[in-house]
C-alpha positions in Angstrom: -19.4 -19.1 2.8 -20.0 -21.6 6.0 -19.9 -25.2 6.6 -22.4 -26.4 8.6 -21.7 -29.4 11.0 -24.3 -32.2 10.6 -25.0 -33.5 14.4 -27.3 -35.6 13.8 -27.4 -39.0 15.0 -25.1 -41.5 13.2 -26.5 -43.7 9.8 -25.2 -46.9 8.9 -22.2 -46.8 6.7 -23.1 -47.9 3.0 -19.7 -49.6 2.7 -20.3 -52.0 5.4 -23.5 -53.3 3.9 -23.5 -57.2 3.4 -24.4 -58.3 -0.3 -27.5 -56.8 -1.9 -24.8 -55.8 -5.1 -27.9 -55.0 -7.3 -29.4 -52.5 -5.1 -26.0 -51.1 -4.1 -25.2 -50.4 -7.8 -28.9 -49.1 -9.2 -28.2 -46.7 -6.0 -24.8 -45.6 -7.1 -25.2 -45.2 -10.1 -28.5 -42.8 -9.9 -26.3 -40.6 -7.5 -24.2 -40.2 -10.8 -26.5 -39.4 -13.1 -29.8 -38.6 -11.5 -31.2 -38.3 -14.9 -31.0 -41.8 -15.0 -34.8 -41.4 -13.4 -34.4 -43.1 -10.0 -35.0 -46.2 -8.5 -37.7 -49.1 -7.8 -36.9 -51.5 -5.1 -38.8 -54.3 -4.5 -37.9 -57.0 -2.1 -38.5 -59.4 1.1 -39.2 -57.2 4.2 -36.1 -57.1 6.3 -33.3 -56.9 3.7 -32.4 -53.8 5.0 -33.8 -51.7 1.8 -34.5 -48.4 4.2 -30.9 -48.8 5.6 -29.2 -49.0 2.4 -31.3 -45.8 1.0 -30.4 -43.7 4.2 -26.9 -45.1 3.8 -26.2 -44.0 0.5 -27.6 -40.5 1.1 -25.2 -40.0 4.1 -22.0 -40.5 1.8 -22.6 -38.1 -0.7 -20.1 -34.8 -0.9 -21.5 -31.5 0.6 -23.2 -29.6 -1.9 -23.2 -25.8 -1.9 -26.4 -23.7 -1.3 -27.9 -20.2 -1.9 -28.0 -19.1 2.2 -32.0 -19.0 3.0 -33.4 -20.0 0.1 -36.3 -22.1 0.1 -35.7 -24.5 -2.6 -31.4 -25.3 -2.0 -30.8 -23.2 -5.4 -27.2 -23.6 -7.1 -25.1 -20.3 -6.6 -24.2 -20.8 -10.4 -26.7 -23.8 -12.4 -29.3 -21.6 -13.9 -31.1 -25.2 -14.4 -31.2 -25.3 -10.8 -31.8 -21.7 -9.2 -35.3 -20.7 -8.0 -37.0 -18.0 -10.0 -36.0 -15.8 -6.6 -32.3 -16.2 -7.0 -31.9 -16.0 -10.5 -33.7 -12.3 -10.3 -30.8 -12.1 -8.0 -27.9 -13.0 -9.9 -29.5 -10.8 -13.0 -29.4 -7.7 -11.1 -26.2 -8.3 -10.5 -26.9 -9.1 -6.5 -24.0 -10.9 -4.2 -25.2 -13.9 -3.1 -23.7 -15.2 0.3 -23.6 -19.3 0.4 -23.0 -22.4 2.7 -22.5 -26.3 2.1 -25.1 -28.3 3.3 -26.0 -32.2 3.5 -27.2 -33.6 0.6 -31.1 -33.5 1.8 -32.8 -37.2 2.2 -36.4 -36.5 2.2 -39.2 -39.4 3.5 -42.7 -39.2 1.9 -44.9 -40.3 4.4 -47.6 -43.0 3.1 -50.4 -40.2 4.4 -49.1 -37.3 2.5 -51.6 -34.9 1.2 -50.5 -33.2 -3.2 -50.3 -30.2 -1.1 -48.0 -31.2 1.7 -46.3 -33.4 -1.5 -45.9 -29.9 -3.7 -46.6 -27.0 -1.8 -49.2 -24.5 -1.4 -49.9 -20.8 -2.2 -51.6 -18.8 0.1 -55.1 -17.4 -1.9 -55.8 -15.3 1.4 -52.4 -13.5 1.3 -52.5 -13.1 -2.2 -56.2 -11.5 -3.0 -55.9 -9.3 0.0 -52.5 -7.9 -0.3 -51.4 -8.9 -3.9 -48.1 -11.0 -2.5 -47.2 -14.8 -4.1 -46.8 -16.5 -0.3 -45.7 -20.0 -0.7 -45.2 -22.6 1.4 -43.0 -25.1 0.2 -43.6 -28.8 -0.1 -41.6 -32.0 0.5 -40.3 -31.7 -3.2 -39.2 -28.1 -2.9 -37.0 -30.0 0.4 -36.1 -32.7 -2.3 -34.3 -30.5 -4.8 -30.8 -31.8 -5.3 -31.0 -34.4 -2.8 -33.0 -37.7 -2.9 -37.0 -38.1 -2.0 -37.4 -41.5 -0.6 -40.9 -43.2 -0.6 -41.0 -46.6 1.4 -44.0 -48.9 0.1 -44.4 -46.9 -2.9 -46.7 -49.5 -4.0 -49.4 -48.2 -1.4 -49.5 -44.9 -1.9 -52.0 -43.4 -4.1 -51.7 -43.4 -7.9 -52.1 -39.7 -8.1 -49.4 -38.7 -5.5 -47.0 -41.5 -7.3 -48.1 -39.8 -10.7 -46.9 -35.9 -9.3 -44.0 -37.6 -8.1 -42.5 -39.1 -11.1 -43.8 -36.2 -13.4 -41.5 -33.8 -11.3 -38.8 -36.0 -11.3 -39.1 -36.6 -14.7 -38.9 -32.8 -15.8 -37.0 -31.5 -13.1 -39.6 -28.3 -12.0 -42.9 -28.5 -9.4 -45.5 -26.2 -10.8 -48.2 -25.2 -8.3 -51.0 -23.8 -9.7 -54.4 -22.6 -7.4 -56.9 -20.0 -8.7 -55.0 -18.7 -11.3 -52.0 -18.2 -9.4 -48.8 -20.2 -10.1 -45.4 -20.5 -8.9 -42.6 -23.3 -10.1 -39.5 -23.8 -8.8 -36.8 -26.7 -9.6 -37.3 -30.3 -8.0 -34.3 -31.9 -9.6 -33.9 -34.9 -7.6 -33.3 -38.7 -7.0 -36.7 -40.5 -6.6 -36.3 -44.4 -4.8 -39.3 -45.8 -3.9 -38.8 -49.3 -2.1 -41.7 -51.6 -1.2 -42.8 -55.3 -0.5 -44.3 -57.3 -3.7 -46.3 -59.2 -1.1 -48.7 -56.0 -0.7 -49.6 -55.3 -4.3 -47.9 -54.2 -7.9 -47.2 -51.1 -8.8 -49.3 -50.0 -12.3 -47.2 -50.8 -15.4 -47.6 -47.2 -16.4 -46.1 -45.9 -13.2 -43.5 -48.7 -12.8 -42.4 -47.8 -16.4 -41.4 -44.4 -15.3 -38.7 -45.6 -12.7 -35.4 -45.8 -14.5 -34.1 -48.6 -12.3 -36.0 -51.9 -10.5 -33.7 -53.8 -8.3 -35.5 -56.8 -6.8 -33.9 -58.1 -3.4 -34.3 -61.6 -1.9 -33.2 -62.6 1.8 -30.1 -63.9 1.7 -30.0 -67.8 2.6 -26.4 -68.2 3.4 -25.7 -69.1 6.7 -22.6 -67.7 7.1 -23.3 -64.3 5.1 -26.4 -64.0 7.4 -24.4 -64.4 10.3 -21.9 -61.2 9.1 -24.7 -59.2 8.6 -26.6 -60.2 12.3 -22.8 -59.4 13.5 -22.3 -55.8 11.5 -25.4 -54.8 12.9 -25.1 -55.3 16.7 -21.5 -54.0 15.9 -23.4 -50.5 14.9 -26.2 -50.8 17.5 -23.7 -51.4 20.3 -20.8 -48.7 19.5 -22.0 -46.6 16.0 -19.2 -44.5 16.2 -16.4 -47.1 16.1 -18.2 -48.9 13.6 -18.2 -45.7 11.3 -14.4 -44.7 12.3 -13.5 -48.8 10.8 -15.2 -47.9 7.6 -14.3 -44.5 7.1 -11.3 -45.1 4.7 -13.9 -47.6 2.4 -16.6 -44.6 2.7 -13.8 -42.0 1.7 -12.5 -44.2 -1.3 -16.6 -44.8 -2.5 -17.0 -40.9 -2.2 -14.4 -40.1 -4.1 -15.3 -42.6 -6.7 -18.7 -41.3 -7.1 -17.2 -37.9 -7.3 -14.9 -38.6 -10.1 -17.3 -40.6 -12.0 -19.4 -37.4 -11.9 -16.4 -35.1 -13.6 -16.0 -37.7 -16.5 -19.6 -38.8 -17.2 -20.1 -35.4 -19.8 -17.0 -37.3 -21.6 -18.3 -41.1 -21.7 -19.4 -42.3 -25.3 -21.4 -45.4 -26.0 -20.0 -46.6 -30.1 -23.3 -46.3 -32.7 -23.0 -50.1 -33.0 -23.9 -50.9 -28.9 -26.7 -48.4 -29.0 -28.1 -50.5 -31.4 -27.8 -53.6 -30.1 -29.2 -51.8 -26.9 -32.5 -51.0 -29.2 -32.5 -54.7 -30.8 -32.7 -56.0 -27.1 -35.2 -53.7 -26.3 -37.0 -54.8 -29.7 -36.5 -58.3 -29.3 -38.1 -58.3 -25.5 -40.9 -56.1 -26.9 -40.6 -53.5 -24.5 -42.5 -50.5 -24.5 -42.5 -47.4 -25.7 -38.4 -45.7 -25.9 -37.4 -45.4 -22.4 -35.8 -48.6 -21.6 -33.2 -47.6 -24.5 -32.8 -44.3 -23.0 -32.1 -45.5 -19.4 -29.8 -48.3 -20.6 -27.8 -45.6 -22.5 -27.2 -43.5 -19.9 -26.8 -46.5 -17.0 -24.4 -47.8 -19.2 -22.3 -44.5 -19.3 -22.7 -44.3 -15.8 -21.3 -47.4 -15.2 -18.2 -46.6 -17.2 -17.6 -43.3 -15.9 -17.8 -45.4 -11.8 -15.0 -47.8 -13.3 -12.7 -45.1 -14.7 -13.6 -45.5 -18.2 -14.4 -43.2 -21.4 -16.2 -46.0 -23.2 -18.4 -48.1 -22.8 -18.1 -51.4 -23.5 -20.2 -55.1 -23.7 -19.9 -55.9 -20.1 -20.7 -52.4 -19.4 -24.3 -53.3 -20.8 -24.5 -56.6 -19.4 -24.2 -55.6 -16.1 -26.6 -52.8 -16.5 -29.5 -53.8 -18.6 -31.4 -56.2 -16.6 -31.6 -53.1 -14.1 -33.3 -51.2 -16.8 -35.9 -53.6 -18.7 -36.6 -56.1 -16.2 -39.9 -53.7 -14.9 -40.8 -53.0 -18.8 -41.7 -56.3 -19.8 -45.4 -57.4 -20.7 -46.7 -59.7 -17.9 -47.8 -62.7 -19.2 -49.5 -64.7 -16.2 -48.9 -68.3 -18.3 -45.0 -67.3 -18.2 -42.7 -69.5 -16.2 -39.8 -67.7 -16.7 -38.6 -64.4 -14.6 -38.5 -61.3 -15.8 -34.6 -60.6 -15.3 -34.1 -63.9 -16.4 -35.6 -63.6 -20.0 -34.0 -60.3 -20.2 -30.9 -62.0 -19.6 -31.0 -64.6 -21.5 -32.0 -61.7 -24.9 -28.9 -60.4 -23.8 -26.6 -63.9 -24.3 -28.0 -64.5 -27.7 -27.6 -60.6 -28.9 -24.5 -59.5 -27.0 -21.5 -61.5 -27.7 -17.8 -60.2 -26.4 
């Protein structure tokens, strides 16, 4: 077992980011339970949406790695070892492993489904009867997060292979005849500006989070954040050595929310006034319930809790319905403001 030193060059520390709480949070609390189903951000260009993605990425914990494997397989999660490894571990093979950086993939906007998934090499395969395969960005993405700035332009059908892996967790390749799958459990944020076109409902439904972020118009607060970011650009180094100890403490919260999350519960009564919300705001189909279930435990489990409670709920909902509500181009009202205000009339302390 290694570690490996990560020299690459410094990323903004996530603890010294100005305001932006709502992103922050939908972040952090996808990195503790990824089933949660990712992240949408929408927001003013500017606000510093990359930075806070890349931030977040750079304060996870080192996660341990089968040594040359193709897809970062757990040494010991069945759920998420390649077909390759767990062969391995069957017939009883030692397998040698190292830590590694939680991987932070970009999707370029120009990505082909075969740079996006993989591909098999027919050739290789016909003539000498071996499965080659070259793997995609996803195979990359496994246990780490897959980052797609201006989601919203990027074609339907890539977006559509995107959130189908996320959602079950495998990438299947299939080309005449031949497949191969292998585990692409990871954290999908897509980020874009609202200026340059909507997402489909059908595809925005399928992120588990939307955070929307607005340029903040505080003089002062603007200032601070002009200020952090010289501070970084001139000396990076000193700037990450003064927020260290905050980056420490957030790592280890993250960490321990992790260990109790399995241990949260969420009383029969909330869960249905989680449904009655999602009734009352006529949301579609079940998956806003299911996302505010398990954001709601997340959130919980982040503030040393083992169950979850009203505010819990209120903090996470609008997170989790504001992107599944019917568009209605004679409404006035905003989105997380309606779901708010459901919230005040059904949820009482």
């Amino acid at each position: 077992m290694s570690i490996i030193q990560d020299k690459a060059r410094p990323v903004f520390p996530f603890t010294a980011i100005v305001g932006q709480e709502e992103m922050k949070l939908a972040l952090i609390l996808n990195v503790i339970d990824p089933k949660i189903g990712g992240v949408m951000i929408m927001g003013d260009r500017g606000t510093g949406k990359s930075t806070t993605i890349r931030a977040i990425a750079d304060l996870l914990p080192q996660i341990e790695v089968v040594e040359d494997d193709l897809f970062n397989s757990h040494p010991y999660d069945y759920e998420l070892m390649s077909d390759f490894v767990k062969n391995q571990v069957e017939n009883g093979k030692q397998l040698s492993t190292l830590f590694i950086n939680v991987p932070m993939v970009d999707l370029p906007l120009g990505a082909t489904e075969d740079r996006v998934c993989g591909t098999i090499d027919i050739e290789k395969a016909l003539s000498e009867g071996i499965k080659t395969f070259e793997p995609g960005l996803l195979a990359k993405a496994n246990r780490g997060i897959l980052y797609v700035d201006e989601v919203n332009l990027l074609d339907d059908h890539l977006v559509d292979v995107l959130l189908d892996a996320a959602a079950s967790g495998w990438n299947t390749v299939e080309r005449e005849g031949i497949s191969i799958r292998h585990p692409a459990r990871f954290v999908l944020v897509g980020s874009g500006n609202p200026e340059e076109g909507e997402l489909r409902p059908q595809l925005l439904d399928r992120f588990g989070m939307h955070a929307e972020i607005r340029t903040v118009k505080e003089p002062s607060l603007r200032v601070k954040i002009v200020e952090q970011r010289s501070k970084f650009d001139t000396n990076p180094y000193m700037c990450l050595k003064e927020f260290q100890e905050q980056q420490d403490k957030l790592k280890n919260s993250i960490i321990e929310a992790q260990k109790r999350l399995p241990d949260v519960t969420i009383d029969y009564d909330l869960r249905v006034k989680i449904s009655e919300i999602c009734g009352a705001l006529d949301v579609d189909g079940l998956r806003g319930d299911i996302v505010t279930n398990r954001a709601a435990k997340a959130f919980a489990a982040y503030n040393d809790k083992d169950q979850v409670d009203i505010g819990d709920i209120k903090t996470v909902i609008t997170l989790c319905l504001r992107h599944r509500l019917r568009k209605d181009p004679l409404e006035t009202i905003d989105s997380g403001n309606k779901v708010r205000q459901v919230v005040n009339n059904i949820l009482t302390e």
